[in-house]
MIPA-959209 format. One record per residue (C-alpha): x, y, z; residue in one letter. Coordinates in Angstrom, 3 decimals. Layout:
BEGIN
+----------+----------+----------+------+
|        u |        v |        w | guba |
+----------+----------+----------+------+
|        X |        Y |        Z |    A |
...
+----------+----------+----------+------+
//
This chain:
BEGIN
+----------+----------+----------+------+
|        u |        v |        w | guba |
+----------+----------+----------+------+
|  -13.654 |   -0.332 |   -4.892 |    X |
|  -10.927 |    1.384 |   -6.533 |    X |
|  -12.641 |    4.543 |   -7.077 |    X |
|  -13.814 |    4.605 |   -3.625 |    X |
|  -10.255 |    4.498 |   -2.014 |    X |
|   -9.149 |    7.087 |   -4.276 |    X |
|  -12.297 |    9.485 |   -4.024 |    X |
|  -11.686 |    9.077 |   -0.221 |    X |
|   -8.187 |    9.900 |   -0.280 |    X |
|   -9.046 |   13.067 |   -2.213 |    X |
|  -11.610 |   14.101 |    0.135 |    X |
|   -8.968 |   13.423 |    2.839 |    X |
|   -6.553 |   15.436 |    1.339 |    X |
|   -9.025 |   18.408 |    0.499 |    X |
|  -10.371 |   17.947 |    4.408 |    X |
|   -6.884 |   18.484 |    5.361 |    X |
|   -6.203 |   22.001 |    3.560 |    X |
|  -10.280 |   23.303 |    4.326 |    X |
|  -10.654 |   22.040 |    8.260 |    X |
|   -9.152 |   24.101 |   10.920 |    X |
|   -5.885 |   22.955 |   12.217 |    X |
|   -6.556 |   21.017 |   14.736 |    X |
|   -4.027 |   20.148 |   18.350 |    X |
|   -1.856 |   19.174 |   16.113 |    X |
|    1.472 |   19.283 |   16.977 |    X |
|    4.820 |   19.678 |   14.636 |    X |
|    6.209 |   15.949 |   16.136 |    X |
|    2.766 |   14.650 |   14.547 |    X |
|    3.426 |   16.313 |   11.268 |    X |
|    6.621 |   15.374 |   10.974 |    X |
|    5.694 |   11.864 |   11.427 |    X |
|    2.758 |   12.407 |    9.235 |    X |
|    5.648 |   13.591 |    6.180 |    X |
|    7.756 |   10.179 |    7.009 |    X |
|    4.898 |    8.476 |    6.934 |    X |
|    3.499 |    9.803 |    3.430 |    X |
|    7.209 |    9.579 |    1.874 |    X |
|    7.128 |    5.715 |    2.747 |    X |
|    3.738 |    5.406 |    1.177 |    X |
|    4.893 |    7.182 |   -2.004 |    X |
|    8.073 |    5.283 |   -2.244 |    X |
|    6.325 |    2.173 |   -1.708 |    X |
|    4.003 |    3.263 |   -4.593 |    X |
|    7.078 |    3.965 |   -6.889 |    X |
|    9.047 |    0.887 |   -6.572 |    X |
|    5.674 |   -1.423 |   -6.816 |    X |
|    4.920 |    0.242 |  -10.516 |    X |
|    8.621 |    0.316 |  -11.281 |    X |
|    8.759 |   -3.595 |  -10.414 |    X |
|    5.540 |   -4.106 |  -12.384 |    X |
|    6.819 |   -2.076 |  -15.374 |    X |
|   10.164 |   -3.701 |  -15.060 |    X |
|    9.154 |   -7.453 |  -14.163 |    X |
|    5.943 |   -7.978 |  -15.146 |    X |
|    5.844 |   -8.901 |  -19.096 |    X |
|    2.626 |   -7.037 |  -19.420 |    X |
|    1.689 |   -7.059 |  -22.955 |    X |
|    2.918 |   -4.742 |  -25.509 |    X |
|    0.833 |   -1.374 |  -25.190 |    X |
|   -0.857 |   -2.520 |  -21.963 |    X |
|   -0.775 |   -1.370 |  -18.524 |    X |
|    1.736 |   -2.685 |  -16.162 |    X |
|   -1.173 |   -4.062 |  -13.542 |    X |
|   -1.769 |   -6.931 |  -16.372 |    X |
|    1.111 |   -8.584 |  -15.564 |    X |
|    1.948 |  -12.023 |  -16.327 |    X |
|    4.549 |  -12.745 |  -14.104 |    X |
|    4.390 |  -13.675 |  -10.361 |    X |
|    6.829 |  -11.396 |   -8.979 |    X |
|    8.121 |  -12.690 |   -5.653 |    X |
|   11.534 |  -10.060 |   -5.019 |    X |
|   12.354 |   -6.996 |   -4.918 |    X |
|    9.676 |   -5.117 |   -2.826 |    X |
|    7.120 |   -7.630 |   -4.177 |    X |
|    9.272 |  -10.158 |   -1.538 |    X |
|    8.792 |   -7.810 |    1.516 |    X |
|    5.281 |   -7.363 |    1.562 |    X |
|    2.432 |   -8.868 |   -1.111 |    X |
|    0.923 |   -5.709 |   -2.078 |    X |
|    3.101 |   -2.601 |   -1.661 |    X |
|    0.959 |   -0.355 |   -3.592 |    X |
|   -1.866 |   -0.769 |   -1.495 |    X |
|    0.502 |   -0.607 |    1.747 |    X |
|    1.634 |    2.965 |    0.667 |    X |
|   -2.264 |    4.099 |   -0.395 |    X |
|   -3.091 |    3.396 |    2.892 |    X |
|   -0.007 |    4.651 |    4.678 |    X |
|   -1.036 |    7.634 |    3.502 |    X |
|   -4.492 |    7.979 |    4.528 |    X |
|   -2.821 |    7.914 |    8.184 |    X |
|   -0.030 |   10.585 |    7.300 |    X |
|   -3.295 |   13.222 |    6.422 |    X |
|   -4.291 |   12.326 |   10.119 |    X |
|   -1.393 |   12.837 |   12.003 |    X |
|   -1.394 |   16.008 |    9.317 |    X |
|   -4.721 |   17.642 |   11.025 |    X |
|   -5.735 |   14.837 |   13.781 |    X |
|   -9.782 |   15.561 |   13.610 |    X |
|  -12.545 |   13.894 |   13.890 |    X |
|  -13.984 |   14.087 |    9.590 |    X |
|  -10.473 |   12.738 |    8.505 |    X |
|   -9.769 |   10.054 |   10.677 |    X |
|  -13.583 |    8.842 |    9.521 |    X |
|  -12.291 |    9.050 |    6.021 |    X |
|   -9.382 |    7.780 |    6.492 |    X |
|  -10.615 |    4.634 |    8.552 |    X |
|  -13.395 |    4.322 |    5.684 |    X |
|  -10.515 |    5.011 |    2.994 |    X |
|   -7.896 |    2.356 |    4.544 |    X |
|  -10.791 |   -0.096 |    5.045 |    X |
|  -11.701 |    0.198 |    1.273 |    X |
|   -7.947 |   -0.182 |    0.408 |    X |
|   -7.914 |   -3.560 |    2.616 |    X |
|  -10.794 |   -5.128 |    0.793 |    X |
|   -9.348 |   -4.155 |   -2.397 |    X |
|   -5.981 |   -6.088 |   -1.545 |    X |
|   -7.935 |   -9.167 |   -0.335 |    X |
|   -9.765 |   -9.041 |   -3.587 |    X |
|   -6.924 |   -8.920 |   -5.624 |    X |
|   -5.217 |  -11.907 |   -3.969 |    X |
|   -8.539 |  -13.884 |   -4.647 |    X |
|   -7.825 |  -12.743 |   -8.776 |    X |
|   -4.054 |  -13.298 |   -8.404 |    X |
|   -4.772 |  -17.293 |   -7.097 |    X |
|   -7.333 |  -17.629 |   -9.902 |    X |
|   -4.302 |  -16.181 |  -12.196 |    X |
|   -1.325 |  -17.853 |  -10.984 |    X |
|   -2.933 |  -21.106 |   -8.911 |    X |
|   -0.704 |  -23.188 |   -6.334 |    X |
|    2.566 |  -21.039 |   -6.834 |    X |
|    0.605 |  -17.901 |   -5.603 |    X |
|   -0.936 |  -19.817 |   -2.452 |    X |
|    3.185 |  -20.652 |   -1.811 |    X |
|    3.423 |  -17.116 |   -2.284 |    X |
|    0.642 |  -15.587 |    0.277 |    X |
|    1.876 |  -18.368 |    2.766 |    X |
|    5.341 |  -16.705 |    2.861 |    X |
|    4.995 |  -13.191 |    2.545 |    X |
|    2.897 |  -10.805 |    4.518 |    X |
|   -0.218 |   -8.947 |    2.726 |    X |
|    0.663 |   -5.467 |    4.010 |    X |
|    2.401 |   -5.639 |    7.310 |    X |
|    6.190 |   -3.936 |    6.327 |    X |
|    7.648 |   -4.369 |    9.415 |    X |
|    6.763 |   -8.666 |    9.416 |    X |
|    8.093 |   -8.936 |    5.870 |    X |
|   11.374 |   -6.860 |    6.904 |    X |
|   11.197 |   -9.080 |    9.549 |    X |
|   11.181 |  -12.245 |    7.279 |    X |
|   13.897 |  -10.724 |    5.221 |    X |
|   16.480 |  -10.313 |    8.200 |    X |
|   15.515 |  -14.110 |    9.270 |    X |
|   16.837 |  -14.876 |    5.754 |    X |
|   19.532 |  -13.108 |    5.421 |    X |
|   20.979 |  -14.696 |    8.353 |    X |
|   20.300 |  -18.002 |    7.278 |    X |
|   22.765 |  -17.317 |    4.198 |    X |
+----------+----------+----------+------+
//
């Protein structure tokens, strides 16, 4: 299911520079950049965490970690990388609103959803009980509930 999200966010992309320009207008695209920068940085700081945090083994990639990683941006939201994939399959829309990219990019956020529900099912089987405590706590994907959380917290301090 990987592959799929990221062939679709290709096609999205090349959609983008090949279809007309649609009724787009520059407020949309403006959006559509702050949308796509958020994505990206929530890309960078999830494989920064990973590298940093996650005791993969020597020589191996930094998605085989071995540590449950609960702060950072691992504490606002369960799976940031997937957040900011699919963040920006809605920046290439508000890029050239049509009617092929928002199919692709509903069909290309979908795929990215399944993918993070699979991946929780892997990361209970890896980490058990203290992953459960972990999904009950802190939102899958939704930013603005996990920033949310974090203010709740910080005023409990």
């Amino acid at each position: 299911m990987h592959y799929v999200s990221g062939v679709l966010l290709v096609v999205d992309v090349v959609l983008l520079w090949t279809l007309g320009r649609s009724i787009a207008t520059e407020v949309l695209s403006y959006l559509g950049w702050a949308i796509w920068v958020t994505g990206m940085v929530l890309l960078i700081l999830a494989i920064q965490t990973l590298r940093r945090r996650g005791r993969a083994p020597d020589g191996r990639s930094y998605v085989e970690t071995r540590a449950l990683i609960e702060t950072g941006i691992y504490g606002v939201v369960r799976h940031p990388m997937y957040l900011g994939w699919m963040l920006m399959y809605g920046a290439v829309l508000l890029f050239n609103p049509n009617l092929p990219i928002l199919a692709v990019s509903a069909l290309g956020a979908a795929s990215v959803y399944l993918v993070a529900r699979e991946e929780d099912g892997r990361l209970v089987a890896r980490f058990g009980e203290r992953y459960r405590c972990y999904m009950q706590s802190v939102p899958r994907m939704n930013l603005l509930a996990g920033l949310a959380r974090l203010a709740r917290r910080g005023r409990q301090d």
